[in-house]
N, C-alpha and C positions, 0 to 999 in steps of 0.2 A: 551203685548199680553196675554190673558186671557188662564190657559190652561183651559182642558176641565172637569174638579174636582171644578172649579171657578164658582159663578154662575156670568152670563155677567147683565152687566147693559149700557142701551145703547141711548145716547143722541141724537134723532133723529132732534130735531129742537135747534140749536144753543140758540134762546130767549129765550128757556123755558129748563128748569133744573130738569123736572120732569124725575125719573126715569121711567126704562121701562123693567120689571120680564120677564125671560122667557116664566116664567108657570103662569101669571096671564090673559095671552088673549091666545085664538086660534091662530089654525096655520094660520087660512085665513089672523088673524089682525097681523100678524109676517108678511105676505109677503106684506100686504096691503101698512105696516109700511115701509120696506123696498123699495119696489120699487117707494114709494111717496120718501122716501128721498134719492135715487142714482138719479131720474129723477130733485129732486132741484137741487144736484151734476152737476152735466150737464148742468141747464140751466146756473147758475152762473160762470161757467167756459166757457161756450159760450161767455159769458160780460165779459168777460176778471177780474174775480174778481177773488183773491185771496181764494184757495179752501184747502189748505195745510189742515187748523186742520180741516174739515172737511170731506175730503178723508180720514185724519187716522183714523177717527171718524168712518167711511163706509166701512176701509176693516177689523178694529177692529169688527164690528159688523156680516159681514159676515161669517168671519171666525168664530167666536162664535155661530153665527145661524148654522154651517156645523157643528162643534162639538156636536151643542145638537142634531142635526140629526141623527149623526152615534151616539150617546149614547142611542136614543131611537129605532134604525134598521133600520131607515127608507132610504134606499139605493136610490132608485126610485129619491126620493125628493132631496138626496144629490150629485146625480150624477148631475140633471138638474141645482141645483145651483151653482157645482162651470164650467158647462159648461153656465151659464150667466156670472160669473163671469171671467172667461176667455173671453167673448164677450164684455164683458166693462172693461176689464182690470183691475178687481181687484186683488191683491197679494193674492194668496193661500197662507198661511202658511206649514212650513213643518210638525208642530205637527197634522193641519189639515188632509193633505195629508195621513200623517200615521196613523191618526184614522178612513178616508176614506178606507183604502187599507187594515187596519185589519177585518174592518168589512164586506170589500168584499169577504176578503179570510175564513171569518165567516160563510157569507151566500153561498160560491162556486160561486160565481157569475164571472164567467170564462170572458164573454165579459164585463161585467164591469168594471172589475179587467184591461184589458188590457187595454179600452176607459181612464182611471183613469194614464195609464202608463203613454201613448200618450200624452195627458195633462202637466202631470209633466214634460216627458221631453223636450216637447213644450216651456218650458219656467226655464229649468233649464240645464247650461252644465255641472253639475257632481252631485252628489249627495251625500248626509251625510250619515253617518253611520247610524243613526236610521234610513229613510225612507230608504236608501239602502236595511238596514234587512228585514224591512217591505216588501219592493217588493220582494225580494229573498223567505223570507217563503212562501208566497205566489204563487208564480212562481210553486214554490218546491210542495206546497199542490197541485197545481192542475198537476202537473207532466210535465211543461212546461220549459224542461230544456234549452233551445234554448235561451228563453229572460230571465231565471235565468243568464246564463253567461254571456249574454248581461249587466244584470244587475250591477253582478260581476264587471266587467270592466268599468262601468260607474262609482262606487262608488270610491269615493277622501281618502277615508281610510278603512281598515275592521281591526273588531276587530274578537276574538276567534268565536263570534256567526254566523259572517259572512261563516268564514270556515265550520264552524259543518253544517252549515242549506245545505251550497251545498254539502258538501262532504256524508251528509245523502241522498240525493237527489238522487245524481248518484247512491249511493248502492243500493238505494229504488228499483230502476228502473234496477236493474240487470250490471251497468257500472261500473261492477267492477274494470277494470283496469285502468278506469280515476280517479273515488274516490281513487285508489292507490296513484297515480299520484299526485293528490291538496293535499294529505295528506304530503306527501313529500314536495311539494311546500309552502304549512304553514311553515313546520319547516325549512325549509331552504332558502327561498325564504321570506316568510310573516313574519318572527320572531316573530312569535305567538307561545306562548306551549300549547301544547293540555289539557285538563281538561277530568273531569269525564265522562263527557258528549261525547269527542269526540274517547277515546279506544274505551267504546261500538260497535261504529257505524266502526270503521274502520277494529274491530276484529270480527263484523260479514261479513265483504268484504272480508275479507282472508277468512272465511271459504265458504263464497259463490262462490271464486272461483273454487276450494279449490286454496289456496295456502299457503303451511305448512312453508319455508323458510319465505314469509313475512311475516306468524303468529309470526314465534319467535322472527322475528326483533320486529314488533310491543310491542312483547314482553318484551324486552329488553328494550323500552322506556316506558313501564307503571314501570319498576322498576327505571330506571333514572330519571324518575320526579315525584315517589315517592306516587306512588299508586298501590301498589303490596295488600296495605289492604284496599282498595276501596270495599267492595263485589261487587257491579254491575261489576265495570271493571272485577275483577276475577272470576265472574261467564259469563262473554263475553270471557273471557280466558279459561274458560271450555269449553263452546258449539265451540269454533272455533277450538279447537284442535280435538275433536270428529268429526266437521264435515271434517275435516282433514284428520281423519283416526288415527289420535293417540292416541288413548286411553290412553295406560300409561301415557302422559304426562299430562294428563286432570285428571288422577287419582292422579296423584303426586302433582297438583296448589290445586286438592277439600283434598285432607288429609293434606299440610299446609294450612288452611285456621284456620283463629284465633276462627271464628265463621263463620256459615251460616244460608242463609237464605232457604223458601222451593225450592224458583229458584234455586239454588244450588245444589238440592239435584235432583231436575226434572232433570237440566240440563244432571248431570251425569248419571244418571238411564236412562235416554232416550236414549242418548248419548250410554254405550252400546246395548241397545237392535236396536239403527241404524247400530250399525257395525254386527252384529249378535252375539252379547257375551249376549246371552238372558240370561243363570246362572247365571253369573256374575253381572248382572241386577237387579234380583231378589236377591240375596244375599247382595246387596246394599239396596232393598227395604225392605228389612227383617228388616236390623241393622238398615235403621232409624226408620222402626214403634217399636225394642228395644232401643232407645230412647227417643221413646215417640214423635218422630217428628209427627205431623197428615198431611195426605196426603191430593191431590186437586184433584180435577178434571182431572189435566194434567198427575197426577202420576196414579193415578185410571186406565183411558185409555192405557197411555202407558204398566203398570205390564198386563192388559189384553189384550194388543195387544201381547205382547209376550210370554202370554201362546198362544196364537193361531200360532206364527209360530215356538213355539216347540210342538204343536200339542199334548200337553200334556191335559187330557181333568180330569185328579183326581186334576189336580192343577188348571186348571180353574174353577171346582165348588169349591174348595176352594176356591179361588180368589170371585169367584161368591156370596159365605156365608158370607164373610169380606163387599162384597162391601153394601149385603142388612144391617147388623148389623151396620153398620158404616154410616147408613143414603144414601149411596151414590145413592141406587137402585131407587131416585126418578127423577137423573139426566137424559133427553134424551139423551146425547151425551154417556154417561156412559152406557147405557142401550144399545144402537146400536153397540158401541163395544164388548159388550156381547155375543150380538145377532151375532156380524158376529163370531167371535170367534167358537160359539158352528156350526152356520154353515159349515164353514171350517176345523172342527174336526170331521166331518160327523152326530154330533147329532145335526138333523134336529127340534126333533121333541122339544127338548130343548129351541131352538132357536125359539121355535112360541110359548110357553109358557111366555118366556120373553116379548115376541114383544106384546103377546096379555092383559099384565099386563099392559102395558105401557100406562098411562091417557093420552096423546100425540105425535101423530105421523110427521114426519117431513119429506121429501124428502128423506132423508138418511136413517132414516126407514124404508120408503118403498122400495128404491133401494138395500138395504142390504138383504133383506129377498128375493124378486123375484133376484138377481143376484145370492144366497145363492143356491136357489131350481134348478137355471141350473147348477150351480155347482156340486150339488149332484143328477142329473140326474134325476131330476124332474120336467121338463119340463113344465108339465099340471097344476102344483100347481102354478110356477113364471109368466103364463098365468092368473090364478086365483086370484093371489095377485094383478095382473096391475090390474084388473076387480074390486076389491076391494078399492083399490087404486081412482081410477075414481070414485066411488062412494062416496069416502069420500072428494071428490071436491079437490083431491091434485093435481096438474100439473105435468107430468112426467118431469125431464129433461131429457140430452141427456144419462147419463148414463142404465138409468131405461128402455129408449124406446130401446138402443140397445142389452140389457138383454133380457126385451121382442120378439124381433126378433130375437136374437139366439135361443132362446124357440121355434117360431112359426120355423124357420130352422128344428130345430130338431125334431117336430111333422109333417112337410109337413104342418101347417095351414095357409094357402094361405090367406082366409079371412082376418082372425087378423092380417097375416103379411099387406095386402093392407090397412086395417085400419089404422093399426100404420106408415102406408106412409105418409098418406093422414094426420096425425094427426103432423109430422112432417113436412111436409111440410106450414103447416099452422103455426105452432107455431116456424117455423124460424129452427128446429132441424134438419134439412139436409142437412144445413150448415158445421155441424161436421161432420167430416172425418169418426168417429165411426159408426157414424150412417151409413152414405152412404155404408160404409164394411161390415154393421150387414146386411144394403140393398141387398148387392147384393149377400150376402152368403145363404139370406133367399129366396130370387127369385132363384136362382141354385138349389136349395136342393126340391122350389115346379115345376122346369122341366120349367121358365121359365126366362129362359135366354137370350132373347131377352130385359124382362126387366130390365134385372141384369148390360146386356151391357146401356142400356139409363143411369142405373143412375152411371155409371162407368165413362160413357164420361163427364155427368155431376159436379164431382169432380172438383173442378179448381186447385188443389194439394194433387196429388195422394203420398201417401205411400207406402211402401214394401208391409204393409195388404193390400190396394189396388190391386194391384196387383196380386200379392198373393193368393187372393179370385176372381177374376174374371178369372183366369187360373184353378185354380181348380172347377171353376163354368162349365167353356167351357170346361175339361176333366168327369166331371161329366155328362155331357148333350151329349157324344159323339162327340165333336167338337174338336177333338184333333189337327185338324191341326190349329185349328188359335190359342190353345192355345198355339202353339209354337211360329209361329207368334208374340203374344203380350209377351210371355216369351222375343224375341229376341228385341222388343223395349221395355220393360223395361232395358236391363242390357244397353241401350243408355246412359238412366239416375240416374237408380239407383243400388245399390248391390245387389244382391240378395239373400234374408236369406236362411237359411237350409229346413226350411218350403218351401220356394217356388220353391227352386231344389227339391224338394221332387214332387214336386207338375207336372212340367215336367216333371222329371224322369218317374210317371204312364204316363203322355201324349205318349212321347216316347213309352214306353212301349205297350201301347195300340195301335198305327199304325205302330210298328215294326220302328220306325228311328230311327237305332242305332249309327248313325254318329253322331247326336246330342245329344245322350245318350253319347256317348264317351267324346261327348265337355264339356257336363259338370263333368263328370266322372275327366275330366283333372282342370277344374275348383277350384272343390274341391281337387283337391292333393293341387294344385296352393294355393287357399289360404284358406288350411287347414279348411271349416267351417263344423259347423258340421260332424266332424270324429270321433266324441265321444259320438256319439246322434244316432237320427235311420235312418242318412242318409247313412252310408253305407247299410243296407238292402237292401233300395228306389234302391240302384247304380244294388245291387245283384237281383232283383227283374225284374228290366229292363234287364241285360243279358238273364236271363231265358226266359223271355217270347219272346225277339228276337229270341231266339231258340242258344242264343252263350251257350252252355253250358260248353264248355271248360275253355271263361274265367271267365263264374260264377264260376267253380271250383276252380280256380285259385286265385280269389279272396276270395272264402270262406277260402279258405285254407292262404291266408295270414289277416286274422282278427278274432277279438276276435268275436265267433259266439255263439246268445242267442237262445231262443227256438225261435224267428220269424228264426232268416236265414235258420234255419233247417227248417222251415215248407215252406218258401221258394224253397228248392231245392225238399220235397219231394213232394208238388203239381205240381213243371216243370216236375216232372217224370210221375207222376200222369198223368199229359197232355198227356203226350208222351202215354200213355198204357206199361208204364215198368212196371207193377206189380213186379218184381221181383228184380229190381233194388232198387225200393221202400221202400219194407221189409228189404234189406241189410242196407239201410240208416238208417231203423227209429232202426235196432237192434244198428248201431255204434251212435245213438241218445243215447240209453239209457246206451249205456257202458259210453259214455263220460260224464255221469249223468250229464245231460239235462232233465230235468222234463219235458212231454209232455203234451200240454195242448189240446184244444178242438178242435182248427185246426189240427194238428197234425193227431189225428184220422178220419177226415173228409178227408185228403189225403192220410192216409194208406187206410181207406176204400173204398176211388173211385180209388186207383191205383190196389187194388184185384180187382175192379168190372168189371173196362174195360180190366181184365189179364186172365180175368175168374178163380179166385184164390179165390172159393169159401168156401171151407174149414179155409183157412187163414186167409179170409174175417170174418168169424163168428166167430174165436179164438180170434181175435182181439179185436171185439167188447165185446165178454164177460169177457175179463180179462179190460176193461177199467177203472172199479170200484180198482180194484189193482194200477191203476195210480193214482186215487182223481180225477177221471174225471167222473160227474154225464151223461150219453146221454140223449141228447137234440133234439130236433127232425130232426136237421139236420143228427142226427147219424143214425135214424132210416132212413131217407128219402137213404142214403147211403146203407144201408141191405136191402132193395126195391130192389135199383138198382140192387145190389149184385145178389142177386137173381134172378131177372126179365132177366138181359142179359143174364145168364149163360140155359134160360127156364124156370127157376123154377114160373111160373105165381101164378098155386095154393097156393105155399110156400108162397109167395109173398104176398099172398093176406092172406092166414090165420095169416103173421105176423105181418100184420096191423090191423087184427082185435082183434091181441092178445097185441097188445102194450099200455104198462101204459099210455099212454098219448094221448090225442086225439090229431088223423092225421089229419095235417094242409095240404091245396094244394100242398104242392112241397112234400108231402110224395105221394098221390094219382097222382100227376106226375112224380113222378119216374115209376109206376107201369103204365102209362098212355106210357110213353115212352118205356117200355120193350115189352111193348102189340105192338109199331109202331115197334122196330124191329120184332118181330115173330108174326107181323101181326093176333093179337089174337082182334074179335072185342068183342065179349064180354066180357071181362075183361075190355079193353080199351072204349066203355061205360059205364060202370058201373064204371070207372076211372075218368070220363070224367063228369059222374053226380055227384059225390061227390064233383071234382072240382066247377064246376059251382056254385054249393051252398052256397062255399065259398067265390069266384074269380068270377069274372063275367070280369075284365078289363084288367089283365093280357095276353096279345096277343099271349105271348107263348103257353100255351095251348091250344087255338084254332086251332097254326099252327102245336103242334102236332096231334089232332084230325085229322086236313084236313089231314096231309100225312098219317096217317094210315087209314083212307077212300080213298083214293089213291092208294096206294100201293095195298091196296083189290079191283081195281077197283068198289067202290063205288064211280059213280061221281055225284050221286045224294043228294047223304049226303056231299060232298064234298063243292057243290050250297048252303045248306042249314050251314053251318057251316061259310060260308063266308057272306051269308045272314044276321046270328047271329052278324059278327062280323062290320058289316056294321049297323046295326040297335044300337049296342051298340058304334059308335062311334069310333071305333077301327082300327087304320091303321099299317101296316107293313111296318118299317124301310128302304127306296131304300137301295135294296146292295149297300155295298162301299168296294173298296178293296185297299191298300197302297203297293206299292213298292219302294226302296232304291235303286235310282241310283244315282253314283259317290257320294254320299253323300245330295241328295237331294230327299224328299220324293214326289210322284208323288197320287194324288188320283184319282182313275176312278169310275165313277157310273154308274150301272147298262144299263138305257139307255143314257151315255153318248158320244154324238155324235160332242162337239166341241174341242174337244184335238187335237192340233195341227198337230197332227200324225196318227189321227181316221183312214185315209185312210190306211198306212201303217200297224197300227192293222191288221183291218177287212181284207186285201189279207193275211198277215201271217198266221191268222186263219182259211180263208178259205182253205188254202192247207193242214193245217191239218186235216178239213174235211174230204176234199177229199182223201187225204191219209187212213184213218179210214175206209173210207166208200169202198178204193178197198180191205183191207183187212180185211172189217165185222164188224170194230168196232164200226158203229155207226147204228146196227143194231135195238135194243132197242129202242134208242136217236129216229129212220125214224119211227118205229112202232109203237108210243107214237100217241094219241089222243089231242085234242086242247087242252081240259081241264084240261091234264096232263102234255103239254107243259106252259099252262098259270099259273099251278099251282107251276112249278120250277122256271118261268119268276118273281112270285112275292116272294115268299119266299127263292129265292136264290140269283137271279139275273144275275148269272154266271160274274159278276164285276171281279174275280179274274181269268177268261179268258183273259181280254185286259190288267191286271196287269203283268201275265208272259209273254203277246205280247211283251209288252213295253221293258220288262225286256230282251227278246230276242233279240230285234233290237239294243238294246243301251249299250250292256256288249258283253266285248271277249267271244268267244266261250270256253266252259269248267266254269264258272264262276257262282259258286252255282244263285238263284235268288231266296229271300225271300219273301214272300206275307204275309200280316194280311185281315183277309175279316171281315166283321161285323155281319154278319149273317153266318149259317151253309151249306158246301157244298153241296149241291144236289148229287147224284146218279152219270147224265150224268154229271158234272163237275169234279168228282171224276176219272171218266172213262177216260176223257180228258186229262187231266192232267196226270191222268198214261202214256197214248198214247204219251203226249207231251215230257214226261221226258228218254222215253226209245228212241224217236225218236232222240233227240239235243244228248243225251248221257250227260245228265247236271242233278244237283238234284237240285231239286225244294221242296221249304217250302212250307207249304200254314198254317196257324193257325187263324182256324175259330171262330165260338162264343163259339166252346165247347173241341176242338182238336185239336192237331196238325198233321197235316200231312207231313211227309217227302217221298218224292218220287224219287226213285233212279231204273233205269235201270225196269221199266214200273210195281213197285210195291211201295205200300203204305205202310210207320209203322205202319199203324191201324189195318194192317189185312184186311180191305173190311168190 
């Protein structure tokens, strides 16, 4: 038998004895030749004539036509010949076979590969050790480890290469603890000893576990059979102890090493800066360039990857000077680690001098620099790079496009986010879970959450972020009740991070369900997540605003409290109109040296404003420069207030025209809303025009224009404001009001007429009417005009009327009753509610869009 290094010479007609070259005719006159002489084959064995020496003659021949096939690639050719030759039975040989199956596993040729198996073992019941391996590598390359052990098990012997090829196989593919397993089964089972070849691959399975116990065994047997100075093996005996987690021991095999190589020295240098010993890293990388060792590529990146997460940025343009002197600054991959580097040290603008040097940009360049700019709160620029990006004909991946749409999230840019939908959905990127998360964080953020839920359902394996991000989508968009809802079929199937108790915790918060707030309050004791992060706050944050102040106290007072919890309790007071309680807080703030930040003064000065604590109010503000607090215009929008509720309009108004900073809308509506209490229209015009100038879409100013046209019985201007807001588009939110009973939150909407119970409402309510109305109190409420009825019907709704009903019929008598409402109480709701609460002899909460009201024995905390 010929091998395939042989050139064949091939006697096709027994008479004649002329040779016959492979390479002296074409391929047509190779098969012409061939199938004229298997068809004489045939007919002389029909006649019964003795065919012996020329059958050998025919499958010698064959098999040397298949060997010059796979010596020249030609697969196609060689697969159809030996499937004729199996159709006339002639003998494959084995060296055939295995110059067939190397060259399939040459070209990847996946179903060839297998059709070529089928074959062989069509007509053999075990196999040799060479085409065994043959098949095995093969298998192994294309990651088909099923008929590798198939293979395994068919072969009649293995030798070492047989173990190595599978036992690399399984690690390849992440099977760590089978490659464990055959490795053991070699040496105890196979009586094979391992070679150079097979520590490597077995001492990267221990660290890919990790598993540190069977790194040392491993261990133990590169010194037993005598390759402790192998470098490769001891440089696999580095990287598996770092990925380990041992460092020292990785540092005690690389200082006995007799010599090394640069693998060796990457190894260890990487090797700390994975565990976080970035110093120690770098004082490795020192001493080999005092050596004179010259660095790669892989060392390059690494030493700059760990200036950037010691966020050292004098030692990364040093880093930076070595890498251009030293040639390396031509490298792309070298350059993008630069680039991110200077990104996430905050020098931006570093980081686009680099990127804009660079003769070649690559995906990772561009995702590094637009992921860079949302990092560093640049929103509009990581918008502008995709736009750059696209023009230089690069395809975004998933990375890049869910960068991008955290970008449009935090601009509200609706467009470009539907663009980059639409861009993902085409190019298959929707797929990723990232993307779908960055989807529906950026539809919640532009108020459209309806599509945030399509692509949420669409997910076919949702995540925590999943999750996570469509709760905080439906809490952002006012949908608090289903995001509890889907809070409570996520923890079905999965845990829930700190992030997304946080995320409930506001839900809660926001419709008063303190029951739920409690369950997860116990959650987290339970299993302690987030207790060291800013989920206790989120817990303190939800008490206050249910109105438990007690045990927000209780719990402030058992945890370690930063400037959030403090701003925390002094805005719940703020709500309340403690003014006075306020000041006592923020002075034991400063004794406890608590630096106060920018909130801080934003809740001292609206708990002076609503205390009428106007003197305090303006002491406050002017010593804030004394804290490191520059005012911003919320500060001023606060001394508006300040001023405006306590009368002072004029003041009010000369201290907007005197303030460093041009007044944005919520400062000209503060002064907008003092004019609605003291019913002042011309200020409150001339409030109302500066508004508009700016704001045209914001529905709140409108609805305080209409009630101070209202209140002044103007219900002409009243028509004309609602006109306004009809012409721009503009609707007002149906009241919603929530109540907590037995531990179940209940929602009622303004006109909502199908609650199980509407009947029983609407009679408890009428007898308080009627009660009211024998003793006068709904005197106002009867003398009111349609338009001034129609005008509390839309902007109030009186919703937190059938929340205290509900709350009355379905709680013992004496049994406080909580309410959240969504928009702000009206006048006659206010009135109501007092009537209600002196009638039951019960206190009643009510905390609307801007207040809290507590009502006890036919009086309100607000004052009126």
């Amino acid at each position: 038998m010929a091998s395939s290094s042989q050139t064949p010479h091939f006697h096709l007609n027994p008479s004649k004895s002329k040779p016959f070259h492979r390479k002296s005719r074409n391929h047509r006159n190779v098969n012409f030749h061939w199938n004229f002489g298997i068809r004489k084959l045939i007919l002389r064995k029909s006649q019964g004539l003795s065919v012996l020496s020329s059958s050998s003659s025919s499958t010698h021949f064959s098999n040397s036509q298949l060997h010059g096939l796979c010596a020249n690639g030609k697969l196609d050719e060689a697969i159809k010949l030996v499937a004729s030759m199996q159709e006339l039975r002639v003998t494959v040989d084995e060296d055939a076979f295995v110059a067939l199956v190397r060259l399939c596993e040459w070209k990847r040729a996946h179903e060839e590969g297998s059709k070529v198996y089928d074959i062989a073992m069509g007509s053999m019941s075990s196999l040799g050790v060479e085409l065994g391996n043959a098949f095995l590598a093969m298998f192994v390359r294309f990651g088909n480890l099923v008929d590798a052990w198939y293979v395994f098990g068919k072969m009649s012997e293995r030798d070492l290469f047989s173990w190595n090829v599978l036992v690399g196989g399984y690690a390849k593919q992440g099977y760590f603890d089978e490659a464990m397993c055959l490795y053991h089964r070699m040496l105890w089972v196979g009586g094979v000893k391992p070679d150079v070849y097979t520590f490597p691959c077995v001492l990267r399975t221990c660290g890919g576990i990790p598993d540190l116990a069977r790194g040392r065994e491993v261990h133990v047997h590169v010194v037993r059979y005598g390759y402790e100075l192998e470098i490769d093996v001891v440089n696999a005996l580095i990287t598996m102890y770092v990925k380990c987690g041992d460092v020292g021991s990785a540092r005690l095999v690389f200082d006995r090493m007799p010599r090394r190589d640069l693998i060796s020295w990457n190894a260890m240098i990487s090797g700390y800066f994975e565990n976080g010993m970035c110093c120690e890293g770098l004082e490795l990388f020192f001493a080999m360039r005092g050596l004179s060792v010259d660095p790669d590529l892989m060392t390059m990146t690494s030493v700059i990857s760990a200036c950037e997460l010691l966020g050292d940025g004098r030692l990364g343009r040093d880093i930076h000077a070595y890498v251009i002197t030293s040639g390396f600054a031509v490298d792309m991959s070298v350059c993008n680690s630069l680039t991110q580097m200077y990104l996430y040290a905050g020098s931006w603008r570093e980081a686009e001098k680099v990127f804009s040097r660079m003769e070649r940009k690559d995906i990772v360049s561009w995702t590094t620099m637009i992921s860079g700019y949302e990092y560093n709160f640049l929103p509009g620029r990581a918008i502008d790079a995709y736009r750059m990006m696209d023009q230089d004909c690069v395809k975004p991946d998933e990375i890049a496009v869910a960068a991008v749409l955290s970008a449009c999230a935090t601009l509200g840019d609706l467009d470009t986010g539907v663009e980059l939908h639409k861009l993902a959905i085409k190019a298959r990127l929707v797929s990723y879970v990232i993307v779908a998360n960055n989807l529906i964080n950026m539809y919640s953020k532009c108020k459209c959450i309806d599509k945030a839920l399509d692509v949420f359902h669409n997910i076919p394996r949702k995540n925590v972020i999943s999750w996570t991000s469509i709760i905080a989508g439906l809490r952002l968009n006012n949908r608090c009740f289903e995001a509890l809802i889907f809070f409570r079929q996520m923890k079905m199937t999965l845990q829930p991070n700190a992030i997304t108790l946080t995320a409930a915790l506001a839900a809660c918060a926001r419709i008063g369900a303190l029951m739920c707030g409690k369950e997860i309050h116990a959650h987290v004791l339970r299993t302690k997540v987030g207790l060291d992060d800013f989920l206790p706050n989120a817990l303190l944050d939800m008490y206050v605003r249910c109105g438990r102040m007690n045990i927000a106290w209780n719990l402030f007072n058992s945890q370690r409290n930063d400037v959030s919890s403090w701003n925390i309790l002094l805005t719940g007071y703020s709500e309340r109109g403690q003014g006075s309680v306020v000041v006592e807080l923020f002075d034991r703030m400063i004794k406890s040296r608590v630096r106060p930040d920018e909130i801080t003064f934003i809740s001292l000065l609206c708990g002076c404003s609503k205390s009428q604590m106007v003197k305090e109010g303006l002491t406050y503000f002017s010593r804030m420069e004394e804290y490191g607090v520059t005012p911003n215009l919320k500060h001023y929008a606060c001394v508006v207030d300040l001023l405006g509720r306590a009368g002072e309009l004029e003041e009010a108004h000369s201290f907007i025209q005197r303030m460093p900073l041009v007044p944005d809308p919520a400062v000209w509506g503060a002064l907008l809303n003092a004019c609605r209490i003291h019913r002042d229209i011309k200020f409150g015009e001339l409030s109302a025009k500066r508004i508009f100038e700016l704001d045209k879409e914001s529905v709140g100013y409108y609805i305080l224009l209409c009630n101070l046209y209202a209140d002044c019985n103007k219900w002409r201007e009243v028509a004309k404001v609602r006109r306004m807001m009809k012409e721009n588009g503009l609707t007002v939110d149906a009241g919603c009001s929530w109540v907590e009973v037995k531990g179940k939150v209940h929602a009622f909407l303004s006109d909502d007429k199908y609650h199980p119970q509407t009947k029983e409402i609407n009679t408890v309510l009428e007898r308080f009417y009627e009660k009211m109305s024998e003793v006068g109190g709904l005197t106002k409420t009867s003398s009111m005009g349609e338009a001034e009825i129609s005008r509390d019907e839309i902007f109030c709704g009186h919703s937190e009327r059938k929340a205290i009903a509900f709350g009355l019929i379905n709680t013992v008598p004496g049994m406080p009753i909580w309410v959240t409402k969504n928009l702000n109480m009206c006048e006659s709701c206010h009135d109501t509610v007092k009537f209600i609460s002196k009638t039951v002899r019960r206190e009643i909460s009510v905390r609307d869009a801007e207040h809290f009201h507590h009502f006890r024995d036919g009086e309100c905390s607000c004052g009126d």
